[in-house]
N, C-alpha and C positions, 0 to 999 in steps of 0.2 A: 694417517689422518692428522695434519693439523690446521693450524687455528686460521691460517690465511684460507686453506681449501674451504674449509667450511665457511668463512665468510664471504668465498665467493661461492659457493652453493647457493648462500641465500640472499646475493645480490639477486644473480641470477632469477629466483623465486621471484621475489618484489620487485624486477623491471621486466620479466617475461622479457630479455633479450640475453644471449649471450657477451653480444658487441654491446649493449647498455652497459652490461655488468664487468665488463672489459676496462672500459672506459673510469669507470667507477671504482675501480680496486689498481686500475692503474696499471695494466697488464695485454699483453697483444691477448687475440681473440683465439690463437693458435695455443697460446698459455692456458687460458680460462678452458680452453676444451681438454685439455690435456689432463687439468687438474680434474674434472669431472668425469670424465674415461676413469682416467686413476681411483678415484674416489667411489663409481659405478662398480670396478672390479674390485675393488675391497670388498665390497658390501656385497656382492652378487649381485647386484639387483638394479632394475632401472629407476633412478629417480626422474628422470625426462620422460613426457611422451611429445617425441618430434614429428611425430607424422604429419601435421596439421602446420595450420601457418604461421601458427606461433604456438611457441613449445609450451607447456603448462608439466605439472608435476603430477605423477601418476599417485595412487592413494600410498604406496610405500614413502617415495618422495615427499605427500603431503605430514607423514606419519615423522620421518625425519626432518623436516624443518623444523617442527618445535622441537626436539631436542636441540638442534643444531642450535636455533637461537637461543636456547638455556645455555648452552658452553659457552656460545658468545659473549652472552651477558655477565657469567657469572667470570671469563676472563677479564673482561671488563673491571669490573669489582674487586678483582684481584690485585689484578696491574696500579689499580688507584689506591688500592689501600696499602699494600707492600713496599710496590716498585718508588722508587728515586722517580722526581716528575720528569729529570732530564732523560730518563731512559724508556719514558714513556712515546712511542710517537707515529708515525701517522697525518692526516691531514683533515684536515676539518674545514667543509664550503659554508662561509662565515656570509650570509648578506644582511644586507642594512638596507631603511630607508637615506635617501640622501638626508632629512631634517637631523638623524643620528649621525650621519656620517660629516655633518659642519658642526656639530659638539662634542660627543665627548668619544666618539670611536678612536681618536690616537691613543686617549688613555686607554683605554680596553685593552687594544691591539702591545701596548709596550704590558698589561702587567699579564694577559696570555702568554707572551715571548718570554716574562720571568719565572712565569709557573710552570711553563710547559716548553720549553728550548729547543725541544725535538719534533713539536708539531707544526706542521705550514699550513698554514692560512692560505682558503683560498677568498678572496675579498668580492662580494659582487652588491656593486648599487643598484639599486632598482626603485623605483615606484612597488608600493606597496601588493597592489591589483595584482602585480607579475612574482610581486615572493610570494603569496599564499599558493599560484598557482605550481612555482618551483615546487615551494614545499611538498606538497599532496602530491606531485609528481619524482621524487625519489632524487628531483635533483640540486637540491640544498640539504644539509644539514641542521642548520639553524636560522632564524629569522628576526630581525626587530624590526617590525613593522607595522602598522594599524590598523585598528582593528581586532588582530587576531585571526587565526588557522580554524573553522569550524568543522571536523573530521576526528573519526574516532581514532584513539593512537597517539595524537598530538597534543601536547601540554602547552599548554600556553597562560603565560605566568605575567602578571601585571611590572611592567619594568616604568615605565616616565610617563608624564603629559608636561605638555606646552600649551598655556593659552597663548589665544590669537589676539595680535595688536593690528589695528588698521593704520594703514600707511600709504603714503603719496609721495610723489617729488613735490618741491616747492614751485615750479613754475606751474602748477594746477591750480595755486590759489585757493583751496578747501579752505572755505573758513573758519574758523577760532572757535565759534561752536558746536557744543554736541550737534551731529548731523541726523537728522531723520531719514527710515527709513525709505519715505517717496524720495527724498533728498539721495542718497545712496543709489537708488534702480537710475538716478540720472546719467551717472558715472560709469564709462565703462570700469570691468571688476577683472583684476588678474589672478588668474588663482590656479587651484590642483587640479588633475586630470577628471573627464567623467569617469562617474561612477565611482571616486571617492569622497569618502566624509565629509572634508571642506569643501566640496564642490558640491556636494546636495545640500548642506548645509545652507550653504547661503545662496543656492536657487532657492529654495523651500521660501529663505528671507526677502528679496527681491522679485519674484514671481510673482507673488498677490498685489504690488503696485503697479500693475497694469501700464509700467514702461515696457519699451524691449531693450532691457538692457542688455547689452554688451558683455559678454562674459570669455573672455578669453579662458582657454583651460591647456595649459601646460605640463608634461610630465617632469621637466628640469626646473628643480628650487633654483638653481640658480641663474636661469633663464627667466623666469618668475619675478627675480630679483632684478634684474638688469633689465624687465620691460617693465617693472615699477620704477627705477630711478630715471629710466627713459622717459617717462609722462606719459606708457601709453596705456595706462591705465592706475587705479587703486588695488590694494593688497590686504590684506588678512594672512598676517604670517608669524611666528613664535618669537618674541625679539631678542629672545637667543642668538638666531643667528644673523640680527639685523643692525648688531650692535657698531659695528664699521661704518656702515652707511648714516646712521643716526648720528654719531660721532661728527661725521665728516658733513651734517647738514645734507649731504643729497638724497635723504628720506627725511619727511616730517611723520609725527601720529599724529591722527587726528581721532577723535572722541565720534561711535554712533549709538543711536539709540535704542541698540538691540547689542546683543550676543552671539557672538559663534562658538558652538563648544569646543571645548579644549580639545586638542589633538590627544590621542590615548595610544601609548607604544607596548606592545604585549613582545614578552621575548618566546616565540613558541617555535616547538623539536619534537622530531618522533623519539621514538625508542628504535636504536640502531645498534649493528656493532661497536659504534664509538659513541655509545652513547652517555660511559658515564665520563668522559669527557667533555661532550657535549654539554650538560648536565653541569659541570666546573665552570665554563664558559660563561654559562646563563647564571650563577651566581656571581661570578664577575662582573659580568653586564650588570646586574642588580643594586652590588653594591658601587660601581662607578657610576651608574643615574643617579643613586642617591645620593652621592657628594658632591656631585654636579650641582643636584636640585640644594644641597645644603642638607640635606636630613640627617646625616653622622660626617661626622667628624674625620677628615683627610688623616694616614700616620702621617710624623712626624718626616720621614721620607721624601712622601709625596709632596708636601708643603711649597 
């Protein structure tokens, strides 16, 4: 009995698939059976009931999972507090929203690679809508994205915000001043997919002016970006990452008379076999937002 079988035991358990849990530990499906046969005739015992269309854990099985995850975990805990980080390793599905991934995710990603030299990264952008749903479904590890993961299991820990600056190209001609909000529903609006934050947000604000404005909704920041410098429409975007375009004049701000609220990044993870890995990650994360945002102080290294 070791630490790989068992942790495919209880992939297995949490994706109800053999070939999920295949996929997942990185292993053909002819392996993953092999170790559970194996592991079945240690024990005596059936931890599967296959009869049915998807296997579930019979009450022995249900009885050995939680040990199972206790060994997990507490190898886990082991490994980080003993082992050399380089001899630590394994892989970890790292996703981001893109708004993170145009600031400060290379630093992340280079001081992961100096803490941890033997873990690979597996990197996935997404809009926010589709990490939550990753997550809750077994197939991310980790997430920065907004909002937050609301499910029990999942931590989710306050990592950054961005407020929102409004912006134009200059052949729109927005005038010099603050704009009002009837003034704003006139213009078409480029912005984030339905059904997130910046996207209800400022229907919520433009709706009650009884224009029909024009609201383009986008999954790609930087598609967003490229049909606001286009002219074909205004934007409400972090100017974080708008700092090029502004520079180079082919974005202006301009001042309205209301607010969008700030964008809010949560770094949220279940409890897994790599979890206190994971767990390292998301202090990373942490403290590279904050030096980002300016709140502590870079080492002398990084500088």
């Amino acid at each position: 009995m070791n630490i790989r079988t068992l942790e495919t035991f209880v992939w297995i358990a949490r994706l109800g698939s053999f070939r999920a849990a295949a996929s997942r530990v990185y292993a053909s499906q002819p392996s993953v059976s092999a170790r559970i046969a194996g592991l079945e005739d240690q024990l005596g015992i059936e931890l599967f009931d296959r009869s049915g269309k998807k296997i579930t854990l019979t009450a022995k099985g249900r009885e050995f999972l939680v040990y199972a995850e206790k060994m997990l975990s507490l190898h886990g805990e082991m490994l980080q507090a003993v082992a050399k980080p380089s001899s630590i390793q394994g892989t970890i599905r790292l996703a981001v929203s893109e708004t993170i991934a145009h600031t400060w995710l290379p630093q992340l990603l280079e001081r992961v690679s100096e803490a941890y030299p033997a873990i690979n990264l597996e990197l996935d952008v997404d809009i926010s809508l589709n990490l939550a749903e990753k997550l809750k479904n077994h197939e991310i590890d980790i997430a920065f994205l907004m909002g937050g993961v609301n499910q029990p299991g999942i931590t989710n820990r306050d990592l950054c915000r961005y407020s929102l600056t409004w912006v134009a190209s200059p052949q729109l001609d927005i005038p010099d001043q603050p704009m009002s909000l009837a003034e704003l529903a006139t213009w078409p609006i480029v912005t984030y997919p339905r059904k997130s934050e910046p996207y209800i947000a400022i229907r919520s604000l433009v709706d009650p002016m009884n224009h029909s404005t024009r609201v383009h909704s986008c999954s790609s920041l930087s598609t967003i970006i490229r049909m606001t410098v286009d002219g074909l429409g205004v934007s409400a975007l972090p100017r974080e990452i708008l700092q090029r375009e502004l520079d180079a004049g082919v974005l202006r701000q301009f001042e309205v008379d209301a607010t969008v609220p700030d964008l809010t990044f949560i770094a949220a993870y279940r409890a897994a076999p790599t979890s206190s890995v994971v767990h390292a990650i998301a202090e990373l994360a942490l403290i590279t937002a904050k030096e980002r945002a300016g709140l502590v102080e870079q080492s002398p290294a990084e500088r």
